[in-house]
C-alpha positions as CSV (number, residue, x, y, z in Angstrom):
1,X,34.0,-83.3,87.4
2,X,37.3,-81.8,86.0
3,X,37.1,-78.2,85.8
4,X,40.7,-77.1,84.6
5,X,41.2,-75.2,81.3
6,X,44.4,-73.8,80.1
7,X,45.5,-70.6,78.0
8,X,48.9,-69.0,76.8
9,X,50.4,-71.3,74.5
10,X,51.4,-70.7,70.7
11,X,55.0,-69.9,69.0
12,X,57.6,-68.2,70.2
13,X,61.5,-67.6,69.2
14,X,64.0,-69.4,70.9
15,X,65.1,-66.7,74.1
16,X,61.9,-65.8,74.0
17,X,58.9,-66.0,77.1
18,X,55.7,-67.1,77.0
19,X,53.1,-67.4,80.3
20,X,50.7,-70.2,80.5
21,X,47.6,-70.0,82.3
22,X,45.2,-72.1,84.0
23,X,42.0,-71.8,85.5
24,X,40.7,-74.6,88.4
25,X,37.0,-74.4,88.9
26,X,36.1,-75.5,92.0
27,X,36.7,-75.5,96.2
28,X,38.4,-79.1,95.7
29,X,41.6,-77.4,94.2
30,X,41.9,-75.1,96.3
31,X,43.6,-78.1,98.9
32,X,45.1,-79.8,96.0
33,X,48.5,-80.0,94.7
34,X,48.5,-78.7,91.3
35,X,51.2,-78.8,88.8
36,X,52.2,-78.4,84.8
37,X,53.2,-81.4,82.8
38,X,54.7,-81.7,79.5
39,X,54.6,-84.4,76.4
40,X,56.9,-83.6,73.4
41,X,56.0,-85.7,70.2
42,X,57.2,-89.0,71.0
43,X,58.0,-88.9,74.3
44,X,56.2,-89.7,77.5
45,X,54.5,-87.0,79.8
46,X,56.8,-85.4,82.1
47,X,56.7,-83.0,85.4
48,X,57.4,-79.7,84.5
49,X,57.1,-78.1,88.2
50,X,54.4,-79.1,91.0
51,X,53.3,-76.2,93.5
52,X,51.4,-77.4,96.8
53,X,48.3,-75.6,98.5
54,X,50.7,-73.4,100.7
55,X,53.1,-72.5,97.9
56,X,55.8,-74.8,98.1
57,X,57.3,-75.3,94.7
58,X,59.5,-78.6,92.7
59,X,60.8,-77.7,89.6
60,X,62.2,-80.5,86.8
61,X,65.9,-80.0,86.5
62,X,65.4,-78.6,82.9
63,X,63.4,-75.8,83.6
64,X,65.3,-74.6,86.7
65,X,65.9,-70.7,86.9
66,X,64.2,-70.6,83.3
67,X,60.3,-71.5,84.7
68,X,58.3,-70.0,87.8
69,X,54.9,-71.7,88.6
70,X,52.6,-69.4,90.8
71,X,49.1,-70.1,92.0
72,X,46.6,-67.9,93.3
73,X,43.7,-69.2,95.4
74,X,40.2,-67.4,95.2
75,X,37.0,-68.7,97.0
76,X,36.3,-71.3,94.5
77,X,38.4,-71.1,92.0
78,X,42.2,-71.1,91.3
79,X,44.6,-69.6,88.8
80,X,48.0,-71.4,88.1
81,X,50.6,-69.8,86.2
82,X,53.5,-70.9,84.5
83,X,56.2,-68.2,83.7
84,X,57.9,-69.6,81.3
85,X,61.3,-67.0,80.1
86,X,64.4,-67.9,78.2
87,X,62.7,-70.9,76.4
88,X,64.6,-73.3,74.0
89,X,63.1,-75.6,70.8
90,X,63.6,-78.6,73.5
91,X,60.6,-76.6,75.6
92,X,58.5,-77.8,72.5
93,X,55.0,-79.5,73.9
94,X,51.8,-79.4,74.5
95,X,51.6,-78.3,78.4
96,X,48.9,-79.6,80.6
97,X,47.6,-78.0,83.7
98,X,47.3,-81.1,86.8
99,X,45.6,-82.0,90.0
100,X,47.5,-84.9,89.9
101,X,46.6,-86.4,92.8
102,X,43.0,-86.1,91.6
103,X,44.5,-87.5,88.8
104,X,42.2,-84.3,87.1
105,X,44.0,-82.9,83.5
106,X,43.4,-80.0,81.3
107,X,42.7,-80.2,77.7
108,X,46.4,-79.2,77.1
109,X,47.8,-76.3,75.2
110,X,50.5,-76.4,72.5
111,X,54.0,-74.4,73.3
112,X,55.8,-74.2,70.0
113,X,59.8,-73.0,70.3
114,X,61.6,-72.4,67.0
115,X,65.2,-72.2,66.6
């Protein structure tokens, strides 16, 4: 049963910061590689940054030194955070919170950057 459900998004200005949020209910994430994906309109899904169960990060080129994904693992449960500073219009998607080696998703949330 997929149990992860994201929060944060909306519309910000360009130079602008927003922080993403997701919660993972349940002890199978808590050994799981989680992760944030992205899908602008017309384009395919793509990796936005991937942290493992002990912390170690991957970040897609484009959001290098911009994005820092976080996790903090509770009992059951995990929060996964995407700090997400000095955005630009191209940042413009809906961003999904991943196990995706459980191949679980979230419901997505929309990230909206204007110019």
């Amino acid at each position: 049963q997929v149990q992860l459900v994201e929060s944060g998004g909306g519309l910000v200005q360009a130079g602008g910061s927003l922080r993403l949020s997701c919660t993972a209910s349940g002890s199978i994430y808590i050994r799981n590689l989680l992760g944030w994906y992205r899908q602008a309109p017309g384009k395919q899904r793509e990796l936005v940054a991937h942290i493992s169960s002990g912390g170690s990060t991957n970040y897609a080129d484009a959001v290098k030194g911009r994005f820092t994904i976080s996790r903090d693992n509770a009992k059951n449960t995990v929060t996964l955070t995407l700090q997400m500073n000095s955005l630009k219009p191209e940042d413009t998607a809906v961003y999904y919170c991943a196990a995706p080696l459980l191949r679980h998703w979230g419901q997505g949330t929309q990230v909206t950057v204007s110019s």
